[in-house]
C-alpha positions in Angstrom: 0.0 0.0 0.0 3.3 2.7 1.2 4.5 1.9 -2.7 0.9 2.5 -4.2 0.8 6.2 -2.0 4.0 7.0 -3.3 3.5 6.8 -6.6 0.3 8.3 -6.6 1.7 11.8 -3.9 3.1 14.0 -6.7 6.8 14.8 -6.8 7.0 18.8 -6.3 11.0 19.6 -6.7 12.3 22.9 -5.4 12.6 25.5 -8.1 15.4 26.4 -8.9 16.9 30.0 -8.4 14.7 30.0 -5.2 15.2 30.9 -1.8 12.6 29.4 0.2 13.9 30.2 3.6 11.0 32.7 4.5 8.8 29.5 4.5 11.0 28.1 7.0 10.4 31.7 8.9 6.6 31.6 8.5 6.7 27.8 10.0 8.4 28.8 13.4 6.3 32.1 13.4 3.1 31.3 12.4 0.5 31.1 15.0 -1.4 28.5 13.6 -0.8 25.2 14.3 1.4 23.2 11.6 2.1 19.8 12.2 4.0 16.8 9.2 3.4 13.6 9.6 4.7 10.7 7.4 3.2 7.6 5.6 4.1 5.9 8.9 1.5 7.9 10.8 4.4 9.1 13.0 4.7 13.0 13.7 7.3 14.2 12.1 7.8 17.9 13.0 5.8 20.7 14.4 5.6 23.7 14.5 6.0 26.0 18.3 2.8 26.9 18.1 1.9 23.6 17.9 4.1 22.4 20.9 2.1 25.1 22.7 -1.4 24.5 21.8 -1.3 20.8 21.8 0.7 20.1 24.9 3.6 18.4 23.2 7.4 18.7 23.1 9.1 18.4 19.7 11.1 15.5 21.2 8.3 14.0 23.2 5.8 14.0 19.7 8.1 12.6 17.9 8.4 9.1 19.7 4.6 9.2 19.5 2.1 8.4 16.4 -0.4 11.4 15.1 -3.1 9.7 17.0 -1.6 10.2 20.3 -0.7 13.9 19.8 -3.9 14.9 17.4 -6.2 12.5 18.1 -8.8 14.0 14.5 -12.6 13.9 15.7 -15.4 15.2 13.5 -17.8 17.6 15.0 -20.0 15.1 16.8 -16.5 14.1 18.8 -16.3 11.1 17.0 -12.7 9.9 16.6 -11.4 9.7 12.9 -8.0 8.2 13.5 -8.3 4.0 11.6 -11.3 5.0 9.8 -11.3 6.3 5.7 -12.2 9.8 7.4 -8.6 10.4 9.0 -7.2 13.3 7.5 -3.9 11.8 7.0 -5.5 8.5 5.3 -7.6 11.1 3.1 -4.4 12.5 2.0 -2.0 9.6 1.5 -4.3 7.1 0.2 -7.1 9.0 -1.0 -4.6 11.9 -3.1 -7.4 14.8 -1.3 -6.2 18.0 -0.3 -8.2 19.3 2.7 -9.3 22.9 2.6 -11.2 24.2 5.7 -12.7 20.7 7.4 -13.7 21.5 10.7 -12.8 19.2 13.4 -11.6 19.0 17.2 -7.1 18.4 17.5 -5.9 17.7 20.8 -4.8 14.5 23.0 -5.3 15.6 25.7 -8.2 17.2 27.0 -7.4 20.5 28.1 -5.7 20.8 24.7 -9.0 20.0 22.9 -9.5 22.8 20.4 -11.9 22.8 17.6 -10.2 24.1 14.3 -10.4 24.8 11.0 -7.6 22.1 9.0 -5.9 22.5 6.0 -3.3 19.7 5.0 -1.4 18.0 1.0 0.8 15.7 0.4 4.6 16.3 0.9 7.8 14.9 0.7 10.2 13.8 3.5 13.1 12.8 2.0 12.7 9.4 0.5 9.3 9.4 2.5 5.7 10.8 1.7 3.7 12.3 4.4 1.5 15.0 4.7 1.6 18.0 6.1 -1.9 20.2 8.3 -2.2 23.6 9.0 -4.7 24.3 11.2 -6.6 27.4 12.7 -7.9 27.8 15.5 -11.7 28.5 15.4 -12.4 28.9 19.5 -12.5 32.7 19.5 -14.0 33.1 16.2 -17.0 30.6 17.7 -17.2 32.9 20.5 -17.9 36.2 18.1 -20.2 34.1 16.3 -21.9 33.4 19.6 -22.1 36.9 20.4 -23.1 38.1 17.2 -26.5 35.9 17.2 -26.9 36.8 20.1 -27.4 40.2 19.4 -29.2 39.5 16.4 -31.4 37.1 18.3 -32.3 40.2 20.9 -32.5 42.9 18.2 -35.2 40.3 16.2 -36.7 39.9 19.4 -37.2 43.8 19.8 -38.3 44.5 17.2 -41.2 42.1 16.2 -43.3 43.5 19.5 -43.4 46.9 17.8 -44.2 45.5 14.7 -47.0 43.4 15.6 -48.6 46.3 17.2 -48.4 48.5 14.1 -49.6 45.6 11.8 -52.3 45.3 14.7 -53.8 48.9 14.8 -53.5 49.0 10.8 -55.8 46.0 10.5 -58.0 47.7 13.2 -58.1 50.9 11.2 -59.0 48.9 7.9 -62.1 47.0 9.5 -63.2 50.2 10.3 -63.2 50.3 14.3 -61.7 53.9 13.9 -64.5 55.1 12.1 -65.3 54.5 7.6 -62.1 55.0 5.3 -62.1 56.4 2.2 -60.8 54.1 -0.8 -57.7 55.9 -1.1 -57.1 55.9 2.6 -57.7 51.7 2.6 -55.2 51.7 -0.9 -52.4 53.3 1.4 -53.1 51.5 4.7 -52.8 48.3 2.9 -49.1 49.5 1.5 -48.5 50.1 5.4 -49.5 46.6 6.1 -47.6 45.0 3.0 -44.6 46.8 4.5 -45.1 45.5 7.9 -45.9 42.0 7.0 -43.0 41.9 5.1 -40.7 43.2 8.1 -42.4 40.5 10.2 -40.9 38.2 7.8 -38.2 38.7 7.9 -37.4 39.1 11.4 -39.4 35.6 12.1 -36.7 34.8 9.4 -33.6 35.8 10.9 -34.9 34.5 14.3 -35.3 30.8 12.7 -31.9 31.0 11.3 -30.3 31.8 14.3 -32.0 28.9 16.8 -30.8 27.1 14.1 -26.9 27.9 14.1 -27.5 27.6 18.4 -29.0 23.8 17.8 -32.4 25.8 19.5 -33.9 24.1 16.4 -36.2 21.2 16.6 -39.2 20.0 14.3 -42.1 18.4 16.1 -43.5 15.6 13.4 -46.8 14.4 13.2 -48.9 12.7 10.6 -49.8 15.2 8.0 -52.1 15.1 5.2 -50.3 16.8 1.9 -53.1 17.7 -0.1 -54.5 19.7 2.8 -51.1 21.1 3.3 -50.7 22.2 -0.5 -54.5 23.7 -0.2 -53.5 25.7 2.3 -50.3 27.3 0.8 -52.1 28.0 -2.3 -54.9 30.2 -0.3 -52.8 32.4 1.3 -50.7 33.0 -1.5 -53.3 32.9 -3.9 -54.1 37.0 -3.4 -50.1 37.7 -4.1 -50.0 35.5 -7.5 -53.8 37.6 -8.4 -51.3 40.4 -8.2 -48.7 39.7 -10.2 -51.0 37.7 -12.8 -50.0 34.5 -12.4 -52.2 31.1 -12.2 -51.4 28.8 -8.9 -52.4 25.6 -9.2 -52.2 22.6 -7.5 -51.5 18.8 -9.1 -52.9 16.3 -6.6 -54.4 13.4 -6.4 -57.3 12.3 -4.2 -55.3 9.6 -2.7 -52.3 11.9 -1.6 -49.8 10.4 0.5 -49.4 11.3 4.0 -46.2 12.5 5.0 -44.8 12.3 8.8 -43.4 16.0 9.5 -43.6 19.1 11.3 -47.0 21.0 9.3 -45.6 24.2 10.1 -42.4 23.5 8.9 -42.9 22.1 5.6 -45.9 24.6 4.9 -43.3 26.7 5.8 -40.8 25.1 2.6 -43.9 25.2 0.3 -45.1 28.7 1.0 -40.9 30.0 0.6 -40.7 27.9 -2.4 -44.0 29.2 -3.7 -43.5 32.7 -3.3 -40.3 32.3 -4.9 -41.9 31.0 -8.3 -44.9 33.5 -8.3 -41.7 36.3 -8.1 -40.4 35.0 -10.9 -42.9 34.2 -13.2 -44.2 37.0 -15.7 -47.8 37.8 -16.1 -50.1 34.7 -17.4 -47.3 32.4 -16.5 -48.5 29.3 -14.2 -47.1 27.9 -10.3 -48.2 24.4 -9.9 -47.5 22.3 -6.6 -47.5 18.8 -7.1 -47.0 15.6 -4.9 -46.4 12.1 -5.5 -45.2 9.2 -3.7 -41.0 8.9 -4.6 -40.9 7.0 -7.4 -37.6 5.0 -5.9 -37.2 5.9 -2.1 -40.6 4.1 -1.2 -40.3 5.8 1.7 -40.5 9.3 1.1 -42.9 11.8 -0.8 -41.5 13.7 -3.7 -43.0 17.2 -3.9 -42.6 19.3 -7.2 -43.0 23.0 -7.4 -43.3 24.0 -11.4 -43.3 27.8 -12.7 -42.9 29.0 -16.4 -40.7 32.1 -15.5 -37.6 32.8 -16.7 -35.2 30.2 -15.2 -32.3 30.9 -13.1 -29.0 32.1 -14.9 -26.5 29.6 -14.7 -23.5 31.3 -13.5 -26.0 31.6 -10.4 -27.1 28.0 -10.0 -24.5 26.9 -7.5 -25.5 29.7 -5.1 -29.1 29.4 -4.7 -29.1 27.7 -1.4 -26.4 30.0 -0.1 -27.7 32.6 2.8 -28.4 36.2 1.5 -27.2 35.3 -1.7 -28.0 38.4 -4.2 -27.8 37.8 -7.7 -26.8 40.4 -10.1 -29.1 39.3 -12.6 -31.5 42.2 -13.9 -34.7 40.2 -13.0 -33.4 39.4 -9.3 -32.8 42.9 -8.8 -36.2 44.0 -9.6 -37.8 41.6 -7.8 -35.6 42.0 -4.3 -35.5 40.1 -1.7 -33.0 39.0 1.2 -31.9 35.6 0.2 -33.0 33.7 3.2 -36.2 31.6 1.7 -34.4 28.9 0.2 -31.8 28.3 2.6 -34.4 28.1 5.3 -36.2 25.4 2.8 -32.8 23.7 2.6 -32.6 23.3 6.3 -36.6 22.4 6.8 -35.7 19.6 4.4 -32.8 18.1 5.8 -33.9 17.9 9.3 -37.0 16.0 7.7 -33.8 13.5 6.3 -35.0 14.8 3.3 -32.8 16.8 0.3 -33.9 19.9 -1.7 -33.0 20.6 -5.4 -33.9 22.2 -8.8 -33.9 22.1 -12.4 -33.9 25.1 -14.4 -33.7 25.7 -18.4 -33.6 29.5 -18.9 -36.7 31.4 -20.5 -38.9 28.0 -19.5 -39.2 27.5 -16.1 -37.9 26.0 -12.7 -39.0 23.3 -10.6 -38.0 22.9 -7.5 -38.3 19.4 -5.7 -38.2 18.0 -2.0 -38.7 14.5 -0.4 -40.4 14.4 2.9 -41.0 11.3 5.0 -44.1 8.8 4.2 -45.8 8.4 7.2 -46.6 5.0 7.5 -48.0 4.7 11.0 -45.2 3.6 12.5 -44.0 6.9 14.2 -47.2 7.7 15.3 -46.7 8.2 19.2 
């Protein structure tokens, strides 16, 4: 197996005419944690950083194998070290190149420090080995911490104002105030358009971050999807009169039942909805549809169709990316904050189902998920 990794690392020779001692300087200076290992899973240097972070002499690391001075372990604190998701076997056997893996370093425990790895192939003299650079991510977690926080109490603040203006306009337009003209009504339902909106997205920003502090949790029940997909196409159905477009719904009598959280995945049809009806030009159509997964017996397959304009394809890739703004002319006429989708995204996966598209330009998108078949089972 050593002969089949060295023949697969690439040979990088030194170029010539090049003095390469300031990468000799940035080793010992760095503050990041550098460590080589070779093919024999043995440490072979590090850098002082390292010796300070991880609790390890030079001398004393080099007498010991990787696992007993890095001991890898995912997020979840699994360990990696033996199993086809070590760094090190990823590199030598697998020819990767690891760019920004997140995972905990440290033997010992008060050296346990989740960071942010880097790490290629590299030669050691006749030997191949690898070589990690690693980051540390403690303080950076703790400014993330701090910063949805923040958010979290700012959201917080403001959706108690909010729902008291969005409350007195709604009194105003039943008329408890007294009778309104027509263009007083007109302009007190902008006013509520606006707020409704702004409750959106604060309820928005909120979700996201419970999510990134694992407050997150879906409460599954059985669910009937036709009455889910009704529902979603009457309250949207006054914003797709508005932009002339036709919502329809493509479901059978005998819809399955899926086991999920109702609010949640009324919550991925109404984002994924809206989203179409934005992007579909007058006379265009939105069709939901749902059908039992025609492989992954299962799970549901729902479908979301539009005959807008497509998505471009140099923005494809980014469409489940938060607050992703496209430069495209229609996406900046029609706005938005980029959360929708990547709140779908998340819905989904904590369902254990996945989220994705097809788009041809000037014909249309569809969007699909799968959601779990309820199949009486679960049912507590």
């Amino acid at each position: 197996m050593r002969k089949d990794i060295k023949r697969r690392l690439p040979v990088i020779e030194k170029p010539s005419g090049r003095d390469l001692s300031y990468m000799e300087d940035y080793f010992y200076h760095s503050p990041s944690v550098m460590v080589a290992v070779d093919e024999q899973f043995h440490v072979h240097d590090l850098n002082p950083s390292a010796t300070t972070r991880l609790g390890f002499s030079l001398e004393e690391a080099r007498t010991l194998s990787c696992r007993d001075v890095l001991k890898c372990r995912n997020l979840n604190g699994t360990l990696l070290c033996g199993t086809s998701n070590c760094p090190l076997v990823r590199v030598l056997q697998g020819g990767e190149t690891i760019s920004s893996d997140e995972m905990f370093l440290g033997a010992r425990p008060e050296a346990s420090t989740q960071y942010s790895v880097n790490g290629g192939p590299a030669r050691m003299g006749e030997r191949s080995g690898a070589v990690f650079v690693a980051h540390d991510l403690s303080a950076l977690k703790v400014a993330n911490q701090v910063r949805a926080n923040f958010v979290s109490m700012v959201s917080h603040e403001l959706r108690t104002p909010l729902n008291s203006v969005h409350g007195f306009i709604d009194l105003l337009m039943q008329g408890h105030m007294g009778p309104l003209t027509d263009e007083q009504r007109k302009y007190l339902g902008y006013a509520q358009e606006g707020v409704q909106q702004l409750m959106t997205i604060v309820e928005d920003i909120l979700f996201m971050t419970r999510s990134d502090s694992g407050q997150f949790e879906i409460k599954p029940q059985k669910v009937n999807s036709r009455v889910l997909a009704k529902q979603v196409v009457t309250s949207l159905k006054l914003q797709a009169l508005k932009a002339a477009v036709i919502l329809d719904k493509d479901i059978p009598a005998s819809a399955p039942f899926l086991y999920a959280d109702p609010q949640r995945m009324q919550q991925v049809l109404n984002n994924l909805v809206t989203n179409a009806i934005k992007f579909t030009p007058p006379h265009g159509t939105v069709t939901i549809r749902v059908r039992p997964h025609p492989q992954q017996k299962n799970m549901v397959l729902f479908s979301v169709i539009d005959t807008g304009d497509g998505i471009p394809p140099e923005d494809q890739p980014h469409v489940f990316e938060r607050f992703y703004q496209s430069n495209h002319a229609m996406q900046s006429k029609m706005g938005g904050y980029g959360l929708g989708l990547s709140i779908a995204r998340l819905i989904v996966e904590q369902h254990g189902g996945e989220i994705y598209f097809e788009s041809v330009p000037q014909k249309g998108t569809t969007f699909y998920f799968t959601a779990p078949l309820y199949t009486g089972q679960d049912e507590q």
